[in-house]
C-alpha positions in Angstrom: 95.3 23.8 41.1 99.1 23.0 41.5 98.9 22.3 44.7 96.3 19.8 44.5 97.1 15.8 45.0 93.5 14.6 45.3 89.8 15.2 43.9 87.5 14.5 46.4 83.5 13.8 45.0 80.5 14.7 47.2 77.0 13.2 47.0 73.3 14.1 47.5 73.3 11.2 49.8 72.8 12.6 53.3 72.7 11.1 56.9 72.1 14.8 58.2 72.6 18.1 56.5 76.5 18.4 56.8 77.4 14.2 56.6 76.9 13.2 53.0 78.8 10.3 51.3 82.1 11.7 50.0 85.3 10.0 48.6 88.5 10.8 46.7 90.9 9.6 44.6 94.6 10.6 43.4 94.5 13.3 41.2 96.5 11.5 38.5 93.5 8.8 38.8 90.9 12.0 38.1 92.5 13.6 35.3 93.3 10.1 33.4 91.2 9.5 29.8 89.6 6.7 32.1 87.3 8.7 34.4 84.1 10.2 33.8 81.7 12.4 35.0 78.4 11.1 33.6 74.9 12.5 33.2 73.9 11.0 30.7 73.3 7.2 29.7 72.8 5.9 26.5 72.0 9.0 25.4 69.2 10.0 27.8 69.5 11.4 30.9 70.7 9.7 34.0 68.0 8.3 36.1 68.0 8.8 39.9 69.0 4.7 39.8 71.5 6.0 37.9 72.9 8.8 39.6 71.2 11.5 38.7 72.5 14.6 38.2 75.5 13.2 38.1 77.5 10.2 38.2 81.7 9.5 38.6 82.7 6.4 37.4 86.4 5.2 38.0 86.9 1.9 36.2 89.5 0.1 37.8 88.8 1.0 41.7 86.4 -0.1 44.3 82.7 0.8 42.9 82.9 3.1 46.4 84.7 5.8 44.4 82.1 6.3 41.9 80.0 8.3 43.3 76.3 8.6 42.6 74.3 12.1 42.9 77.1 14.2 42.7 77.0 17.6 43.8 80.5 18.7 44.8 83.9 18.0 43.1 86.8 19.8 45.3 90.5 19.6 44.3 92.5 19.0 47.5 96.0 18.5 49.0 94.6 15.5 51.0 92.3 12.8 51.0 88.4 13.8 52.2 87.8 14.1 55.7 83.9 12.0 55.4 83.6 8.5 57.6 83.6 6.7 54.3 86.9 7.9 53.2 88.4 8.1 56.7 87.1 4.7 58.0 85.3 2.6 55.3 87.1 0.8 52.6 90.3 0.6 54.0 93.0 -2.1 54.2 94.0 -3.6 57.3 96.9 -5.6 58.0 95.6 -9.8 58.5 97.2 -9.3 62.1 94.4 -6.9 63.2 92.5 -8.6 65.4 90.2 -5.8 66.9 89.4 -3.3 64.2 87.8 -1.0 66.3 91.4 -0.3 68.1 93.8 0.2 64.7 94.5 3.6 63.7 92.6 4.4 60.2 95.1 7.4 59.8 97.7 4.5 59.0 95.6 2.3 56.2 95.8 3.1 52.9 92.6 4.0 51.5 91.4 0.8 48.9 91.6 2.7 45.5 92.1 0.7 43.1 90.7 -3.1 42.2 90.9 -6.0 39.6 87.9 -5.4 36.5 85.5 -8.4 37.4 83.3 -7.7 34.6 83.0 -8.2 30.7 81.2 -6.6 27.7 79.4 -9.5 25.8 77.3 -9.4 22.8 73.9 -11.7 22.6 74.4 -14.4 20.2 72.6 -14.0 16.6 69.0 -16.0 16.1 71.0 -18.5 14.2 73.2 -19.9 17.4 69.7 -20.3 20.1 
């Protein structure tokens, strides 16, 4: 779609039939060698823990945007329209001193954030 900026992700995860958790990120984000659509983990498949049927996992923003128990992926011209996209996970300005009154329109959506994790190897027998 040339007319899309965004990819929003929907999940199984329902507070009532039509509000299930739902995100998005830029569309150069999706389509980068970085993102995945998982449904499978260490070559079995996902777990409901897991995400089951399907997982999205965007290394390098909030863990928000990878979204567990996916069962909708629509390309978009804007962000999507759920609460947790609309008024979760934004970033307010440190002079906002009643959330509750500042227009969410205006944040930025928090996309992406520092890695804070590692890939370690256990030490051999020989080291303890």
């Amino acid at each position: 779609d040339k007319e899309g900026k965004y990819v929003q992700f929907y999940g199984l995860d329902c507070e009532t039939p039509k509000r299930c958790y739902g995100v998005s990120i830029p569309i150069e984000k999706a389509l980068s060698d970085d993102v995945l659509i998982a449904y499978e983990m260490n070559n079995e498949s996902l777990t409901r823990d897991h995400g089951y049927p399907l997982r999205i996992i965007v290394p390098g923003s909030i863990g928000a945007r990878s979204v567990k128990w996916v069962n909708r992926i629509v390309v978009s011209d804007k962000e999507s329209d759920s609460p947790w996209q609309i008024f979760d996970y934004k970033l307010l300005p440190t002079s906002v001193k009643q959330p509750q009154k500042s227009d969410y329109d205006a944040a930025p959506a928090i996309q992406d954030l520092n890695v804070n994790s590692a890939i370690c190897y256990p030490s051999s027998n020989e080291d303890g």
